[in-house]
Residue frames as qw, qx, qy, qz and C-alpha x, y, z in Angstrom:
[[0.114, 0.509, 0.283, -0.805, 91.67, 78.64, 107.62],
 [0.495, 0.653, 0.565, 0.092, 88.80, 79.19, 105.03],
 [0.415, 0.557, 0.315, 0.647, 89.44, 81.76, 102.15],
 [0.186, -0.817, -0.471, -0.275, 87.72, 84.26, 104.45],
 [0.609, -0.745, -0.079, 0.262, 89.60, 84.06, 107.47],
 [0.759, -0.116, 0.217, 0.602, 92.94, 84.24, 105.08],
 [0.069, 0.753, 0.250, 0.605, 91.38, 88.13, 103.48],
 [0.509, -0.859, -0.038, -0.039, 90.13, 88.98, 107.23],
 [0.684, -0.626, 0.044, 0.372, 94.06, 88.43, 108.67],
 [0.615, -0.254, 0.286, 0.690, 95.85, 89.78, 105.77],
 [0.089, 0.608, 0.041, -0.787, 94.06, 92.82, 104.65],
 [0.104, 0.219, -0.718, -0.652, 93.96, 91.49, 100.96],
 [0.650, 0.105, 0.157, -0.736, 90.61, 90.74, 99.14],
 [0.705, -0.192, 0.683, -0.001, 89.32, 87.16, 98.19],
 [0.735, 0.657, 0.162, -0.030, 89.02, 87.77, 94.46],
 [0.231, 0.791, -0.566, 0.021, 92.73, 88.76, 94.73],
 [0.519, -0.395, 0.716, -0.249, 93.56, 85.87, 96.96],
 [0.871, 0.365, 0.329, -0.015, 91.58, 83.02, 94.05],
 [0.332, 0.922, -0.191, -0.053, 93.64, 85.39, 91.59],
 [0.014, 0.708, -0.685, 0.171, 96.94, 85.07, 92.83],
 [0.756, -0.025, 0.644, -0.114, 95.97, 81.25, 93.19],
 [0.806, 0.570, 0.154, 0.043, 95.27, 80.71, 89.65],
 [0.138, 0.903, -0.389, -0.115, 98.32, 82.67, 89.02],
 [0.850, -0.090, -0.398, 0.333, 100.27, 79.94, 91.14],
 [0.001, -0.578, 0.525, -0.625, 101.55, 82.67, 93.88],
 [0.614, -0.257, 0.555, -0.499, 99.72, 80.57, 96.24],
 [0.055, -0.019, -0.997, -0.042, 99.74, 76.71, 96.27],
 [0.608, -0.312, -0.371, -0.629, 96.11, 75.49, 95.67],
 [0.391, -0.351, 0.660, -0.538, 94.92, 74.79, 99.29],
 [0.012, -0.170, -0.984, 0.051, 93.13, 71.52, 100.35],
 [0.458, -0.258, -0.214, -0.823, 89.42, 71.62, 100.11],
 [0.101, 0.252, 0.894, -0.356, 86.86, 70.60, 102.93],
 [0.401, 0.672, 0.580, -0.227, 83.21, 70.15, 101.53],
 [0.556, 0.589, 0.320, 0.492, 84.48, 72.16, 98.28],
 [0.302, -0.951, -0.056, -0.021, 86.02, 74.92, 100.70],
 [0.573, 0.397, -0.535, 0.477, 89.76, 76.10, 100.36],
 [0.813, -0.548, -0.198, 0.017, 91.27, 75.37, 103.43],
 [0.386, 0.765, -0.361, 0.369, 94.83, 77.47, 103.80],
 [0.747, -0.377, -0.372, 0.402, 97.72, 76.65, 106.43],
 [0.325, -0.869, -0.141, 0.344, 98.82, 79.10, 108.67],
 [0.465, -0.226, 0.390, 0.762, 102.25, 79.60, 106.35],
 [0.162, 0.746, 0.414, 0.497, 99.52, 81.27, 103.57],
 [0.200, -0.891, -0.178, 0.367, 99.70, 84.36, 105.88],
 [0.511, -0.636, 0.350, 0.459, 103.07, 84.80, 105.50],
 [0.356, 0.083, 0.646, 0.670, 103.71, 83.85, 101.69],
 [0.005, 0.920, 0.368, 0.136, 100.15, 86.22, 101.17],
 [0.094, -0.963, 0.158, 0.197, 102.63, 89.40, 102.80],
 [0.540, -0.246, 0.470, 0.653, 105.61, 88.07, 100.74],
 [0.295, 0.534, 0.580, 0.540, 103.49, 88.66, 97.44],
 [0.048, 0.894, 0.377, 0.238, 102.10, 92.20, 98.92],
 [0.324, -0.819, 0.191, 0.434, 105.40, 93.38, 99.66],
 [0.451, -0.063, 0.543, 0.706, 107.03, 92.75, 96.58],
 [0.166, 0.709, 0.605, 0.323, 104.24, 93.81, 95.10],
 [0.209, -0.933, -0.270, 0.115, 104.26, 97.16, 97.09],
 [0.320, -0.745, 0.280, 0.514, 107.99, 97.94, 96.59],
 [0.327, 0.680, -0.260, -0.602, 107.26, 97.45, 92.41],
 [0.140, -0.001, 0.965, 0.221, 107.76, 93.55, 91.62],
 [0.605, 0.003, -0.060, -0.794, 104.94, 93.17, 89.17],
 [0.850, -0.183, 0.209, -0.448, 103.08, 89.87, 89.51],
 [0.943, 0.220, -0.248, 0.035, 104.55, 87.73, 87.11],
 [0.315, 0.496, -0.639, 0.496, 108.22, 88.62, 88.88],
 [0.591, -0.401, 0.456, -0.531, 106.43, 87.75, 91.94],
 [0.972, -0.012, 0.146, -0.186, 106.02, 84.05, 90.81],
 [0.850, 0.336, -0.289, 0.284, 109.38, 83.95, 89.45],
 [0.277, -0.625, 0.540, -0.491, 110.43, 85.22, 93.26],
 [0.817, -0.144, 0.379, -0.410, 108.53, 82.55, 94.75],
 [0.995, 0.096, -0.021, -0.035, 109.69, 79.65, 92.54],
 [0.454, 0.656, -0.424, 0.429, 113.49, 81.00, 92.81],
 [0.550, -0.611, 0.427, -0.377, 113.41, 79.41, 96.16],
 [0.901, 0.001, -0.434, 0.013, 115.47, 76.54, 96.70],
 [0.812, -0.467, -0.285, 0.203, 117.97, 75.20, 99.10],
 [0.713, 0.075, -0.075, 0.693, 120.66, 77.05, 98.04],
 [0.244, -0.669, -0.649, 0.268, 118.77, 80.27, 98.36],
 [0.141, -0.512, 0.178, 0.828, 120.41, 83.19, 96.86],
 [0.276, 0.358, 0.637, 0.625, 118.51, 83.31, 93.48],
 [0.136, -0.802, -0.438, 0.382, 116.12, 85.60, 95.09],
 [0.302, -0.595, 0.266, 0.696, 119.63, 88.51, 94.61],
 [0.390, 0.122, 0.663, 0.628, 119.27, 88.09, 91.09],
 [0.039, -0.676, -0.702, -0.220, 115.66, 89.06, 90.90],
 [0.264, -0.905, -0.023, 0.332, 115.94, 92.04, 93.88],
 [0.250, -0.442, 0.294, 0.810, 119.70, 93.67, 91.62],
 [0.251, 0.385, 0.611, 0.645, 117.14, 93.96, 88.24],
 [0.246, -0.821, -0.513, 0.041, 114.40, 95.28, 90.52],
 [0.361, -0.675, -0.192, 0.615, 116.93, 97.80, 91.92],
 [0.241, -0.007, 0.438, 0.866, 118.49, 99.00, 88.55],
 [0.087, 0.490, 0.659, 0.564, 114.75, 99.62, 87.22],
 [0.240, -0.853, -0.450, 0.113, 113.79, 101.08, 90.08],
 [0.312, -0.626, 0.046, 0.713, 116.67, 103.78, 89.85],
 [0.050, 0.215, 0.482, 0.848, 116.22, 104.62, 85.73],
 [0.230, -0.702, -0.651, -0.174, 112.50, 104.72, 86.98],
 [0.243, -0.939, -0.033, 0.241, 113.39, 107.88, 89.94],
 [0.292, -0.318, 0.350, 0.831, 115.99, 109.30, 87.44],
 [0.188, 0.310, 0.760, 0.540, 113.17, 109.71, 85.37],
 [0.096, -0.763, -0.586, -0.256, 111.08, 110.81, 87.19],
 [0.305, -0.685, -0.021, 0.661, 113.51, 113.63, 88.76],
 [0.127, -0.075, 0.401, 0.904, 114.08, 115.16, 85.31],
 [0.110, -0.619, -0.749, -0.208, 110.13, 114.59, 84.84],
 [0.330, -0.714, -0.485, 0.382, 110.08, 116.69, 88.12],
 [0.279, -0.286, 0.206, 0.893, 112.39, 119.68, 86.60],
 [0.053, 0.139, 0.480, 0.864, 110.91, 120.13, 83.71],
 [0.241, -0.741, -0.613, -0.130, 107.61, 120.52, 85.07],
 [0.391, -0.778, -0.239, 0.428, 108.55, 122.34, 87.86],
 [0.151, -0.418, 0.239, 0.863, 110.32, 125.37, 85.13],
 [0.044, -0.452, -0.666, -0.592, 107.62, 124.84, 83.09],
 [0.191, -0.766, -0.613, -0.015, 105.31, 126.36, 86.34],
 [0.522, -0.584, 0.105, 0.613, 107.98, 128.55, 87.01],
 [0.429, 0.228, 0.560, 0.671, 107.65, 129.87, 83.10],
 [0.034, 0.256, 0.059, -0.964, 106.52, 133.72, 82.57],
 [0.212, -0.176, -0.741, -0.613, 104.08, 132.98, 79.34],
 [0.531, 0.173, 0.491, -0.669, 100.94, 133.22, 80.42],
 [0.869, 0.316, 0.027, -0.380, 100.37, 130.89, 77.48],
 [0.599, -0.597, 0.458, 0.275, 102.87, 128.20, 77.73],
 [0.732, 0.320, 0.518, 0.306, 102.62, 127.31, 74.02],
 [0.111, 0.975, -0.092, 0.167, 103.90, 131.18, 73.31],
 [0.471, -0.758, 0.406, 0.194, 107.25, 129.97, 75.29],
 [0.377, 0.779, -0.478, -0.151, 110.37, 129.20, 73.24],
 [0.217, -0.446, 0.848, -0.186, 111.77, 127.07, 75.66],
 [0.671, 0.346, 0.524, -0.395, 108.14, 124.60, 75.88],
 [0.601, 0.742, -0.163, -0.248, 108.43, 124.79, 71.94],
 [0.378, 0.542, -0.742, -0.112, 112.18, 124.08, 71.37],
 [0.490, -0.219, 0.786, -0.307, 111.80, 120.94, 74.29],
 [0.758, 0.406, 0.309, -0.407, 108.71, 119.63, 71.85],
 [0.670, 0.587, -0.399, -0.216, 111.30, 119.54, 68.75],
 [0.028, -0.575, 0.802, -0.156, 113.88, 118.10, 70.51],
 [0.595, 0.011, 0.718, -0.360, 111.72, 115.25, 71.91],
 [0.762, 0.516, 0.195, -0.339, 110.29, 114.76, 68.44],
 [0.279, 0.840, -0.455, -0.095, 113.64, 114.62, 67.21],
 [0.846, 0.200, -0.494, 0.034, 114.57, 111.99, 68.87],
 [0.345, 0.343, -0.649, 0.586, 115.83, 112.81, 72.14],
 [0.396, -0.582, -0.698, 0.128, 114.95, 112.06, 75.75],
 [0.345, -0.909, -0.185, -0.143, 113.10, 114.39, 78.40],
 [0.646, -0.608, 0.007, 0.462, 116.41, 114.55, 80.06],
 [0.515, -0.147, 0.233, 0.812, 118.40, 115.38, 76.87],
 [0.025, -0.776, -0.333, -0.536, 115.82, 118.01, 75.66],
 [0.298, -0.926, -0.209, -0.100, 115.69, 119.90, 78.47],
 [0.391, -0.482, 0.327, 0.713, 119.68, 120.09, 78.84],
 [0.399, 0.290, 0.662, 0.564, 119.38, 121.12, 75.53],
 [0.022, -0.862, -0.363, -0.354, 116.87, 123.94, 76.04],
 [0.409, -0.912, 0.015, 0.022, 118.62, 125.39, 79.00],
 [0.706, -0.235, 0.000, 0.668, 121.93, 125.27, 77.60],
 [0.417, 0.535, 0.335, 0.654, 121.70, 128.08, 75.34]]
């Protein structure tokens, strides 16, 4: 199938599709008359790369997905238990992200830089601590 047909069946554009060629995610195809020419298995390895991609593998980890294939077949596990850890510090972040916003909107001040809390959160952070331990830190007191 021609570059075209291989955009048209898998939703994905051809400047990503050359892209992710050069990259190596995709084996350079055969060429007819100076046309790539993809086998039907490009579908399929085209929605491996835009699901990893979609659930936070960033490209390069995508190529070191793809080449962690072999017979034996479990290197893959290695790649998906780093992905998982990062992806949980990532939504523990962003739940304490979510608190502190969400009592910042939930703050009286009609100027939040007038609030104590907003203020002491700023030293703390400047101090050296994270968003999580600032804000236990403001609301312990």
């Amino acid at each position: 199938m021609t570059i075209g047909e291989l955009a048209s069946r898998t939703g994905v554009a051809t400047s990503a599709l050359r892209y992710w060629e050069e990259l190596g995610l995709l084996p350079a195809p055969a060429r007819v008359s100076g046309q790539r020419r993809y086998p039907p298995s490009a579908v399929q390895l085209v929605g491996v790369v835009v699901l990893l991609r979609d659930v936070g593998f960033t490209l390069r980890e995508v190529k070191a997905f793809i080449a962690s294939r072999s017979p034996a077949g479990d290197g893959w596990r290695e790649l998906y238990q780093r992905k998982l850890a990062e992806l949980e510090r990532r939504i523990a972040q962003a739940q304490v992200a979510r608190t502190a916003i969400a009592h910042g909107l939930a703050c009286p001040h009609q100027d939040i830089f007038e609030c104590s809390h907003f203020t002491s959160g700023i030293a703390a952070l400047l101090a050296g601590s994270t968003l999580e331990e600032a804000h236990e830190q403001v609301h312990s007191h």
